[in-house]
C-alpha positions in Angstrom: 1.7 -3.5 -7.4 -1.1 -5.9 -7.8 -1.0 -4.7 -11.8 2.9 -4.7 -11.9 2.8 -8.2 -11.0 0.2 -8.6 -13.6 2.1 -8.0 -16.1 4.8 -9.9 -15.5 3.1 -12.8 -15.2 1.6 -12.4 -18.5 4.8 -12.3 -20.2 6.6 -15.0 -18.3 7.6 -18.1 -19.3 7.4 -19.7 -15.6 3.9 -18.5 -15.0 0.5 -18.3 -16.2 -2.1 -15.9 -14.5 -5.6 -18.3 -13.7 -7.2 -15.5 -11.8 -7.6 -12.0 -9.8 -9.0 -11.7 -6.5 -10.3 -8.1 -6.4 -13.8 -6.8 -5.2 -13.9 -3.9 -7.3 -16.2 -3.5 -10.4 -13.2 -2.3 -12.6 -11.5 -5.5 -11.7 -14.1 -7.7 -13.5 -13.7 -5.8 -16.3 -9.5 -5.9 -16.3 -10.0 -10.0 -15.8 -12.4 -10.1 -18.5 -9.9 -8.6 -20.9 -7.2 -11.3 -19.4 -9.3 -13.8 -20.4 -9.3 -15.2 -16.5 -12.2 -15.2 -14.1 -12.5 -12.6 -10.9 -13.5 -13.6 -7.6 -14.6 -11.4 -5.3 -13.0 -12.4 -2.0 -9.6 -15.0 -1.4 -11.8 -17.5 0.6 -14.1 -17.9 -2.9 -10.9 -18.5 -4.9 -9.7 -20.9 -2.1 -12.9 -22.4 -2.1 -13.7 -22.9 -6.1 -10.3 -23.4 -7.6 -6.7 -22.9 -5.6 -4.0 -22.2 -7.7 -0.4 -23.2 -7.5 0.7 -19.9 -6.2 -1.1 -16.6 -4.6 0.8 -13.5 -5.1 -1.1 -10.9 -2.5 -0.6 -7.1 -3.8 -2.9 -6.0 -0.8 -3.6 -3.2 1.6 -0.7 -3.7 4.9 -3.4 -4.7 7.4 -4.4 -7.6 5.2 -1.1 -9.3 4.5 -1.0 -11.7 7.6 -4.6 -12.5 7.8 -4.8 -13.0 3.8 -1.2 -15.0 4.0 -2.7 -17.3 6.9 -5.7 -17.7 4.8 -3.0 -19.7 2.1 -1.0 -21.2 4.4 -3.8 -23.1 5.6 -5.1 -24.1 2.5 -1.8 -25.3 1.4 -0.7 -22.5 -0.9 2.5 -21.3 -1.3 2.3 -17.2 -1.4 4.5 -14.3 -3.0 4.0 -11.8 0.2 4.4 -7.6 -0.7 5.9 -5.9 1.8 5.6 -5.1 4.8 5.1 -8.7 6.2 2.5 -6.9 8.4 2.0 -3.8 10.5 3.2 -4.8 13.5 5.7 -7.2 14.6 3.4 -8.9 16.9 0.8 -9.7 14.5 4.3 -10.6 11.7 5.7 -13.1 14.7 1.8 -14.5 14.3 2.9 -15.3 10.7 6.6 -16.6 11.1 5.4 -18.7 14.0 2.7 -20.2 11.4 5.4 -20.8 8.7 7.7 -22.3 11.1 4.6 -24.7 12.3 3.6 -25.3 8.9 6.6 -25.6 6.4 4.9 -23.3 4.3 6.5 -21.4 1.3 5.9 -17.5 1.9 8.2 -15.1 -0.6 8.4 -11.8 1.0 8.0 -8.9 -2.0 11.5 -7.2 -1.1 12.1 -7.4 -5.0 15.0 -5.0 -4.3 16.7 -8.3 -3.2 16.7 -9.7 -6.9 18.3 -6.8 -8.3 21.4 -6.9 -10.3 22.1 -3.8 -8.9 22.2 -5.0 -5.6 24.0 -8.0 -6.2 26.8 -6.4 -8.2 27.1 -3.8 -4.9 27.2 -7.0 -2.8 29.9 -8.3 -5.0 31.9 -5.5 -4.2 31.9 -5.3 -0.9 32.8 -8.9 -0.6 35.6 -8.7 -2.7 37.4 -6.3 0.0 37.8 -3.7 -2.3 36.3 -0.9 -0.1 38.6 -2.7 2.7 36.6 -2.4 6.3 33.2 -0.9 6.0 33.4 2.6 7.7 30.2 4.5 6.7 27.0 4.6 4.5 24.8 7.5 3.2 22.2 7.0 1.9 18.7 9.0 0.2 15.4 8.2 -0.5 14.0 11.9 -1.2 11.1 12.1 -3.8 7.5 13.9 -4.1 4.7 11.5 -3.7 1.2 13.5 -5.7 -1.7 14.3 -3.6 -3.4 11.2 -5.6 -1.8 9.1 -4.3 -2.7 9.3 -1.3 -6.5 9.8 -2.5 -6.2 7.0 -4.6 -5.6 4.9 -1.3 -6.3 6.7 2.1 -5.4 4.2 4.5 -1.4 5.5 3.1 -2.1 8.7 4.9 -3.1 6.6 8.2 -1.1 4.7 11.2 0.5 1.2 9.6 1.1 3.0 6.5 3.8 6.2 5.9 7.2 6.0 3.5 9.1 4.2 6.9 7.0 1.6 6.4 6.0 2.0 2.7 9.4 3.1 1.2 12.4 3.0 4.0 12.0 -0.7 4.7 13.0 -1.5 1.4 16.4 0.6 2.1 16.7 -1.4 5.6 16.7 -4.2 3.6 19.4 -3.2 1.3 21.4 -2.0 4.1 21.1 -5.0 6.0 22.4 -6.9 3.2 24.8 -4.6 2.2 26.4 -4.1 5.6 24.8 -6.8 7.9 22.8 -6.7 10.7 21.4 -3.5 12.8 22.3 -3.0 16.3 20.5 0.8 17.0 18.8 3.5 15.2 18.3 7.2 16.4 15.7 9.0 14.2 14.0 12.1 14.3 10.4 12.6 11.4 8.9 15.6 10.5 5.0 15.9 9.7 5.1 19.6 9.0 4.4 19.6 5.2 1.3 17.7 5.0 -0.2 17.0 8.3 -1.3 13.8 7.8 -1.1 10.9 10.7 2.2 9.5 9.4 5.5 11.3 8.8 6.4 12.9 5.6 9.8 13.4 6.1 12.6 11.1 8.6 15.8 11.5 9.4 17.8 8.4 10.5 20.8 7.4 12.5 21.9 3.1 12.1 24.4 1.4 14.2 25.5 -1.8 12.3 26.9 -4.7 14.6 30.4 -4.4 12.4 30.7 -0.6 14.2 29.8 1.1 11.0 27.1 3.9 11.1 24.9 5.1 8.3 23.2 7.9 7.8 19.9 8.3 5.7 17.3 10.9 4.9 13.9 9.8 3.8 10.8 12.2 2.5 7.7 11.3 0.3 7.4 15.3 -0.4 11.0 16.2 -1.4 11.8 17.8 -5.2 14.6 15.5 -5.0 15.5 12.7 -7.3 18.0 10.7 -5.2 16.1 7.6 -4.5 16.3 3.8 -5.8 13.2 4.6 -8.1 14.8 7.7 -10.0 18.5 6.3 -9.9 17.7 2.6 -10.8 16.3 2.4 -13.7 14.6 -0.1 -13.1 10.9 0.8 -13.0 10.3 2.4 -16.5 7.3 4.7 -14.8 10.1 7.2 -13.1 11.5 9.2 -14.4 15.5 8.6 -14.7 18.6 10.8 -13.2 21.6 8.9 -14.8 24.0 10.5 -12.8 22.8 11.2 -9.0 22.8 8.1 -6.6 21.1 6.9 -3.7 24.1 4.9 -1.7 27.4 6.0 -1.2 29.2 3.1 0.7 32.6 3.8 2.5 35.7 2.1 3.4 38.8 2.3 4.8 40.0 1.0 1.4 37.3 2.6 -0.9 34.0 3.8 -1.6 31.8 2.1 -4.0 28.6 4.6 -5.3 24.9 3.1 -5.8 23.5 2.7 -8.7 26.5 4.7 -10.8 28.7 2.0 -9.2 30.9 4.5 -9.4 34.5 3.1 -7.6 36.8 5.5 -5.7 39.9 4.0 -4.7 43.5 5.0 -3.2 46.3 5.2 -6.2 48.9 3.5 -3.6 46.8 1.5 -1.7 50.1 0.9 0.3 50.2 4.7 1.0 46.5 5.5 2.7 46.1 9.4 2.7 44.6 12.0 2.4 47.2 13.3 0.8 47.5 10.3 -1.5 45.4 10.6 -5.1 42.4 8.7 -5.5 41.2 6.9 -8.9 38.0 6.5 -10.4 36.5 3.7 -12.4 33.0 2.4 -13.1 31.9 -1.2 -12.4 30.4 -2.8 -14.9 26.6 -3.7 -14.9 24.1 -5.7 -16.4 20.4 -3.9 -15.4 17.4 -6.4 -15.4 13.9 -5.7 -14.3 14.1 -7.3 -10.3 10.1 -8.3 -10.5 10.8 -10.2 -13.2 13.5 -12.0 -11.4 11.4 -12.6 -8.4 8.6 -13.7 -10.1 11.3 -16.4 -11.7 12.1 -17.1 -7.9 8.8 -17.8 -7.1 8.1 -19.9 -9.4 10.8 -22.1 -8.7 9.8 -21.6 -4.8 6.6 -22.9 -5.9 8.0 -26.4 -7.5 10.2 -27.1 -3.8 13.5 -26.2 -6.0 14.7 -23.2 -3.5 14.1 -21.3 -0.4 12.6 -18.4 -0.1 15.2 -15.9 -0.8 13.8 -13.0 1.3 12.0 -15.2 3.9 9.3 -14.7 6.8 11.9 -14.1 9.0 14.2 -11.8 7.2 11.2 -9.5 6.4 10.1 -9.7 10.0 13.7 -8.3 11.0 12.9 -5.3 8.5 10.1 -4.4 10.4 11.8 -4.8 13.7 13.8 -1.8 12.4 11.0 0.0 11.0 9.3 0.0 14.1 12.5 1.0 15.8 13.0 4.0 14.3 9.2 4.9 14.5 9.8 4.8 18.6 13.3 6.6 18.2 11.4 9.6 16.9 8.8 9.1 19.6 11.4 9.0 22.2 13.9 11.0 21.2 16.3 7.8 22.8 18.7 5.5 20.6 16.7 2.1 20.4 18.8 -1.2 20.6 17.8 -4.3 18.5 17.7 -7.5 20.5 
């Protein structure tokens, strides 16, 4: 991610990269070719030459202790997700940002997807009448270098419920408000490792709609954001599956085909009655781009954070949720 954000920074008008924090010896080498300098650790950068804006594309268990690090030197910080591990350690950072006024972006890029916000449009327009039901997929095979590429992926604070699915909570949260419960049962049975490969997930929404979702990081299986979106060029792309399929009493509206099913005689709801088809129309742009836009203008006090501290923090609440679901076996309630 560190490199993604790289490279949009490099071709954005609303940036300029000034430096890379990395200890590794390939990273003096990438900065070298940048044409910026490479400091070794965040507190020499803090130290020698701040910059308008951190963006911290780190390991999970350094996110709050790196983001506290530029909160208290007075720098406003583009966050990845998660906001932290835990949501004890994430409360230690919301309570610092409420404190300090401080300008954290969570990384939920998803959130500045045109994708998402034509969805959104939809769904506020009443055209899927009452939401009833969502299902939803994030199914894909994650290669045995990835996770020997970064370890600490196959260990506890890492895993795709905290990696991949809380980019879904996200979406789901925005798409069909807040979470009341989750019931979830994970699977470690193909690889073994401390975290769960596979999750199956049960959400309560405070509206009374349910959803349904199936996440697995070693699944020959293409219906996730990633492979449906289009939007990262590095998958590749199934034009025709989707990842969402949001229900109505009214409609159903399918992500990211935006494929729109509809009653013929909306007067004569049945299922008898013949349903119609269209597509809605959609302009795909790249969503790091479009936060890295959003930062920027973060940055120079012109907006709020659009995913905030606090929002992220609510992500996690769910992650962590369903992680004691399938511990339990119980439903767990959100306070």
């Amino acid at each position: 991610m560190g490199l993604a954000h790289i490279a949009v920074i490099q071709t954005h008008v609303a940036c300029t990269l000034s430096a890379i924090v990395d200890p590794s010896p390939g990273a003096v080498q990438f900065a070298q070719q940048a044409r910026v300098p490479c400091y070794p650790s965040l507190d020499a950068l803090l130290a020698q030459a701040p910059p308008d804006g951190v963006v911290l594309a780190t390991p999970n268990a350094m996110h709050v202790p790196q983001a506290l690090q530029c909160i208290a030197a007075g720098v406003p910080v583009l966050l990845e997700k998660p906001v932290a591990t835990t949501v004890v350690e994430g409360q230690m950072l919301l309570d610092a940002v409420d404190q300090s006024g401080a300008k954290v972006l969570v990384g939920h890029h998803r959130a500045h997807s045109p994708i998402m916000a034509t969805a959104l449009q939809v769904v506020a327009s009443g055209q899927l009448g009452r939401l009833v039901a969502v299902t939803g997929s994030a199914t894909f095979y994650k290669p045995d270098s990835y996770f020997a590429d970064g370890p600490w992926r196959a260990q506890a604070g890492a895993g795709p419920i905290l990696l991949n699915l809380i980019h879904e909570v996200h979406n789901l949260r925005l798409l069909c408000g807040e979470i009341e419960s989750v019931q979830a049962m994970v699977s470690h049975a193909v690889r073994g490792f401390a975290v769960e490969d596979t999750a199956a997930i049960n959400f309560r929404f405070a509206s009374g709609a349910l959803a349904t979702f199936m996440l697995s990081d070693t699944a020959a299986s293409s219906r996730s954001w990633e492979h449906t979106s289009q939007e990262n060029k590095a998958y590749p792309t199934d034009e025709n599956e989707d990842c969402y399929v949001i229900t109505g009493t009214q409609g159903s509206l399918s992500v990211p085909t935006m494929r729109l099913t509809t009653f013929a005689r909306p007067e004569d709801r049945s299922w008898w009655t013949p349903l119609t088809h269209s597509t809605v129309a959609l302009q795909r742009q790249d969503p790091l781009r479009l936060q890295m836009a959003h930062f920027a203008a973060v940055v120079r006090g012109e907006t709020p954070p659009l995913v905030s501290v606090r929002d992220a923090l609510q992500n996690l609440k769910v992650t962590e949720a369903i992680v004691e679901s399938a511990r339990t076996g119980r439903v767990v309630a959100l306070v």
